[in-house]
N, C-alpha and C positions, 0 to 999 in steps of 0.2 A: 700076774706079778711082773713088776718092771723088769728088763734086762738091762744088766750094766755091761757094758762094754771095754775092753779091756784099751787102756787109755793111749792110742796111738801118736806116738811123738811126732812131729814136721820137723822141728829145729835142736837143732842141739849148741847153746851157746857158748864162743870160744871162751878158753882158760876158764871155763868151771868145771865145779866137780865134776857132775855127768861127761863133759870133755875129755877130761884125765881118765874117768874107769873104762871111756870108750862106748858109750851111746851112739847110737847113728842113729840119721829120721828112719824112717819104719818099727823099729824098735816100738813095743807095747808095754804098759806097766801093767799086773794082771792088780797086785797085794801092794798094800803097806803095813807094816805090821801085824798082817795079817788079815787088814781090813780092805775089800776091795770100793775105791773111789770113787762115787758115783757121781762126781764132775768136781770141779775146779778148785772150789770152795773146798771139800773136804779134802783134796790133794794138798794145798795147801795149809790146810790145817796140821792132817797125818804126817806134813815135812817139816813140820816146825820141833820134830823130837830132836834130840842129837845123836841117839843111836835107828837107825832105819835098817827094817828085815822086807829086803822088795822083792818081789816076783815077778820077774820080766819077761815077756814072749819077743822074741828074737821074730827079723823079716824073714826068716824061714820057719817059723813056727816051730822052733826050738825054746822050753822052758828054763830061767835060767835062775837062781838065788843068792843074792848078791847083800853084802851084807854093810854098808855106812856109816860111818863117826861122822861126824862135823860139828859145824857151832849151833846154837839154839838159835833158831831160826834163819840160819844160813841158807838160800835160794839151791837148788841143784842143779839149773840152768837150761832147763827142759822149756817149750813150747810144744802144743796139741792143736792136734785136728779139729778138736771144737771141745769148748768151755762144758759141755755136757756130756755126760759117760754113758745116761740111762737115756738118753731122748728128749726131745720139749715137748715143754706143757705147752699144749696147744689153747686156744680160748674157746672156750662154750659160746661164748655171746654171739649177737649180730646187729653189731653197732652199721647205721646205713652208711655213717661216715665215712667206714675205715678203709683206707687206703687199698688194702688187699682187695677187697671187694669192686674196687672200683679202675680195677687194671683188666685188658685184653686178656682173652683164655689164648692156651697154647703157647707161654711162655716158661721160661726155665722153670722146675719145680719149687727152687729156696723162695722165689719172687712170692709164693700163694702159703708161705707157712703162718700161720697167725702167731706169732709169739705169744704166751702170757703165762709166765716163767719167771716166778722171781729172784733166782738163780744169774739169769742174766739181768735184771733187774737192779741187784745188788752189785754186780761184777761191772756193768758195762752203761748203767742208767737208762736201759731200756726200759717202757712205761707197762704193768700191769693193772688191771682191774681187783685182782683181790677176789672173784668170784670162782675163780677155778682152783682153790687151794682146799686141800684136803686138813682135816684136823693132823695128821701127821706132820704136814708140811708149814703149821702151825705152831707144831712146836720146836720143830727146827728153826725157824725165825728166832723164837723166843730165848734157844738153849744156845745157838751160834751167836745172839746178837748181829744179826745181818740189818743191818741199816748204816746206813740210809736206803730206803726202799727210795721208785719213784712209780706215782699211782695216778692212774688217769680217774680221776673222777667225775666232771664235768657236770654234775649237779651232789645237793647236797641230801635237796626234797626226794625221798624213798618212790613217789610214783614218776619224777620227771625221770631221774637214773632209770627205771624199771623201763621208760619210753624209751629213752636211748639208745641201752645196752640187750634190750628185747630179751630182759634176764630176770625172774623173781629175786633170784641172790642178791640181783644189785643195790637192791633198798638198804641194804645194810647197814652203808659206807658210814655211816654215825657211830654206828656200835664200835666198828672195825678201826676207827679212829681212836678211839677209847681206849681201844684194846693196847695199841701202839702206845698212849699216853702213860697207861698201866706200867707197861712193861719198859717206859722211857727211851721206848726206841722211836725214829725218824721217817720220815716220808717227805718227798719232794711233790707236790702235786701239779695234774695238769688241768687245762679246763677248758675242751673244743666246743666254743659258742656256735652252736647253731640257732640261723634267725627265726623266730616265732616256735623254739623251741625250748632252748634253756638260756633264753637273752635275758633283757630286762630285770623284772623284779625276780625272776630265778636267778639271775648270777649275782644279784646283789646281795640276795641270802643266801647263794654258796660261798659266795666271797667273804661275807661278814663271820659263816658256820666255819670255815678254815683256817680262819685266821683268830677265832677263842681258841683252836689248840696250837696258836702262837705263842705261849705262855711258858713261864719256867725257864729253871738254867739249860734244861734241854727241851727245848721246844718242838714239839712232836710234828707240827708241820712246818719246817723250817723254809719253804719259800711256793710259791704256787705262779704256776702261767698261762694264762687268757692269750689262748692261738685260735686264729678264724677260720672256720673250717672251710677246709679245700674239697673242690669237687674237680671231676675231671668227665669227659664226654662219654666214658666206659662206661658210667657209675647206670643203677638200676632205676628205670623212670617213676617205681611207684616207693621211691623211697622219702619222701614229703621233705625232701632237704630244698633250701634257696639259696644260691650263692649271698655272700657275703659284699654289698654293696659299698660304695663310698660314704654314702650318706651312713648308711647303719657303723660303718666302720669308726666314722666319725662319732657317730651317736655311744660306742664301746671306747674308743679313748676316754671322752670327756666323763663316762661313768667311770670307770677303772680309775683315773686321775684323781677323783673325789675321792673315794674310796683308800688309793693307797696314802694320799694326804694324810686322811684321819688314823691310818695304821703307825704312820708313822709318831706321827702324835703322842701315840698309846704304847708303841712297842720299838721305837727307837731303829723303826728299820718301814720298808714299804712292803713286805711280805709278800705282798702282787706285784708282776709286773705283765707288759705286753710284751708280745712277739713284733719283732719287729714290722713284720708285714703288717700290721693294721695300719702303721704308721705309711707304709709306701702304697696302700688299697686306698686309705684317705687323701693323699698327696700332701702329708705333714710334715713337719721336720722331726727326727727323729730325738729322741731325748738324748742330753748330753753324757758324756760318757759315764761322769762322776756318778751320775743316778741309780746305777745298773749294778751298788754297791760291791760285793765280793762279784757277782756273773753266776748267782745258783742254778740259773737255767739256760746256761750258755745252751747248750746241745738241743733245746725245745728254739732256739732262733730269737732270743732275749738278749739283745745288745752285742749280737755274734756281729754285726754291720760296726758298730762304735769300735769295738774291741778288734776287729782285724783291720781297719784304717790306725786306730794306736799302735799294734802291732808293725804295720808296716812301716809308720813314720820313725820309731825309735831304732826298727832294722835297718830303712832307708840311710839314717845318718851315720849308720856305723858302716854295711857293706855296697852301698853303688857309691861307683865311683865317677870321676867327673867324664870321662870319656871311655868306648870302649875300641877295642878296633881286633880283626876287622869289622865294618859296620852289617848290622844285622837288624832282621825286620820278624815281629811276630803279629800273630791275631791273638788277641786274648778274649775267650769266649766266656760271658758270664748272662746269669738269667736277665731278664730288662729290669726284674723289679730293684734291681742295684746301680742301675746304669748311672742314674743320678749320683749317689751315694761315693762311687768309688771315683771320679772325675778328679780329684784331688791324689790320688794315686797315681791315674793315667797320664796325668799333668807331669808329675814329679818322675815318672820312670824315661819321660819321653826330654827332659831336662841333660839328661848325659847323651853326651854327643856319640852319633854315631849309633844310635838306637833307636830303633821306630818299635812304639808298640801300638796298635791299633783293636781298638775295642771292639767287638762284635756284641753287642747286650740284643737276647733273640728273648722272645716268646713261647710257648711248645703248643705248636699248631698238630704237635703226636696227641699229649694230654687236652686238646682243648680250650685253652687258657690265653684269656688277653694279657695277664701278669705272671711271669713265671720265678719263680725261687733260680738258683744256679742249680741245685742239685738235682731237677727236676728234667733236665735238661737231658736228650733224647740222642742217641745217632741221628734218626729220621731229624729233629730240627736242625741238625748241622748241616747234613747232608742237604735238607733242601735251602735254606738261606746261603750258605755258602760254595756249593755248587759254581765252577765258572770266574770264582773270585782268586786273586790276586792274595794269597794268605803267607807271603813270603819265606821266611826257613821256617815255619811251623807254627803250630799251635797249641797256644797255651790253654789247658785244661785242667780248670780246677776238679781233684782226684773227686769231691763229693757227687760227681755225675754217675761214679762208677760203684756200684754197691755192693758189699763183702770183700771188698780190696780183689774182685775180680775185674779184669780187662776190657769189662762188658757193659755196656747200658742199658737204662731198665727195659727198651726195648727186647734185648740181646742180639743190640748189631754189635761187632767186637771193636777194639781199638784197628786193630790190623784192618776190618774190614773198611771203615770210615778211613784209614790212611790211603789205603791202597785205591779208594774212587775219589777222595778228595786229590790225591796225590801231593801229598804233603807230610813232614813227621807229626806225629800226636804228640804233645809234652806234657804227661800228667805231671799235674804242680800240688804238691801237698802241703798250703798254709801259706804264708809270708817269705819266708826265707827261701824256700824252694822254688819260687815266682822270681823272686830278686837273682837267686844265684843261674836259672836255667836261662834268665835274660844277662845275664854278663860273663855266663862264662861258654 
């Protein structure tokens, strides 16, 4: 039997309720109405009453029973240790692709957790398979209404999945799609091309299988994203993967492009899109902004490049100003696969006087890689490219290098430790505005 855990607070938010009656972080919630929370979802659910009977365990482990009015659906003001009360669903599978697999042993523990958890799924658009769901957890889906799910599929054919995910479950995903249709709930889908595995005429009839449950006022697969899969020099030699070449990259644009043509044609939207890296592995230009319609897979790296240069140019013309003083000098470290991309940025920060920023775009000679993402990005690469260098008041870091908003790189070299041999400050920058303002102010 699962154990639930009694819901440990970190945060407690000024002028709200929890505020007022006197919450503090350690503080635990055990009960709400008697029912104890077995992650986030249902906390939020059991607080949307207007009268609340909670059970709270105090940081000395004092039990305490407190009793709440408010408005219907009025927030309490609480933040948690983590979004799950009972534990994570971990995944059965053994996809050769997946990232966990393919990192150094002897690394922090959270680094080797497989999520596949549609709890965080739901909450945070973290990706599941659908294969490690219990019929309980089925009908939790159905009786909550939790969608938008988002579901790594990556084939649609029951034996290419089954090669993939090295899982009989996996054959499913047709049923399972059904099922979602049934019940008019949503799924965001993914789809990691592997070459001479689920390329060609496999992605064209998963492509085309995904995009029939495009249909209706609620269309069950509301967007899907063709990312190339990444290897790194850790990964297992007898796992039959090939990196993902120019040529072939080129070869998955120009399919994908045909393809979302004809969707659009038929359903008034391109329903597929690329990650942006195919586009930087080919050496192509990237599609224009307009293309990338709402951004349904901002977070899978689908026009995250378009959308954080728009982002910065509309920030740009509101908060830098024409000069700063006193004058000041940074490094701003980003992966190389953007080097080109953001040069119109670099251009434009280095326009007000009295400001140098100077771009550092490295590769990660940790993971292996002649192309690297930003967020992939290492201590050990900083450390060794920048070593010896000239990095003036500091360096700017975008926060995505850093994972669970801890201080640490997937290595776990720490922020602290990389300042203190680089000798320099670290400046984690989180987005557009936080870049603009840590350079001018």
């Amino acid at each position: 039997m699962t154990t639930i855990n009694p819901a440990r607070i970190t945060r407690v938010l000024p002028d709200s309720i929890a505020a007022e009656i006197g919450f503090e972080a350690g503080d635990a919630i055990v009960a709400i109405n008697g029912t104890h929370p077995r992650d986030l979802i249902d906390y939020q659910f059991l607080c949307a009453d207007e009268v609340l009977e909670l059970e709270v365990l105090d940081a000395a482990g004092k039990t305490h029973n407190l009793e709440i009015e408010k408005d219907y659906d009025e927030d309490l003001g609480l933040e948690f240790e983590t979004a799950l009360f009972d534990g994570l669903i971990q995944c059965n599978n053994r996809c050769p692709f997946c990232f966990i697999d393919q990192q150094p042993p002897g690394k922090r523990t959270s680094l080797y957790l497989k999520d596949d958890d549609y709890r965080l799924s739901f909450l945070y658009g973290s990706y599941l398979t659908l294969t490690n769901l219990s019929e309980k957890e089925w009908r939790r889906i159905e009786q909550m209404r939790l969608s938008p799910l988002y579901v790594s599929v990556h084939a649609t054919e029951a034996e290419v999945r089954i090669r993939l995910l090295k899982n009989q479950r996996a054959g499913q995903i047709l049923q399972q799609l059904k099922w979602f249709q049934e019940r008019r709930l949503q799924i965001h889908a993914q789809v990691v091309v592997c070459p001479g595995i689920n390329d060609g005429e496999h992605l064209e009839q998963t492509l085309k299988d995904l995009a029939s449950f495009h249909t209706g006022e609620v269309p069950t697969v509301a967007s899907v994203a063709v990312v190339p899969v990444g290897l790194t020099r850790f990964r297992p030699q007898e796992d039959e993967l090939i990196p993902v070449t120019r040529e072939k990259a080129q070869e998955v644009i120009s399919q994908v492009k045909i393809l979302s043509q004809q969707f659009r044609q038929k359903f008034a939207s391109s329903v597929t899109w690329l990650a942006d890296e195919w586009f930087l592995i080919a050496g192509e230009e990237l599609p224009s902004e307009s293309e990338y319609e709402e951004y349904p897979q901002i977070d899978n790296g689908v026009g995250s490049i378009q959308l954080f240069i728009k982002q910065f140019s509309t920030a740009a013309a509101e908060l830098l100003p024409a000069k700063v003083y006193p004058q000041r000098k940074f490094t701003w470290v980003v992966g190389n696969a953007v080097e080109k991309a953001f040069q119109p940025i670099l251009k434009r920060l280095n326009l007000v006087e009295g400001l140098e920023v100077n771009m550092r775009a490295l590769s990660s000679d940790y993971w292996g890689q002649e192309i690297s993402v930003t967020g992939l990005l290492t201590g050990h690469d900083l450390l060794l490219n920048l070593a010896e260098e000239d990095l003036g008041d500091g360096i700017l870091l975008p926060n995505v290098m850093l994972k669970h908003s801890e201080l640490v790189f997937l290595d776990d070299i720490s922020i602290q430790e990389l300042a203190s041999k680089l000798k320099t400050n670290i400046l984690p920058v989180a987005g557009v505005e936080d870049l603009i303002n840590t350079c001018i102010s």
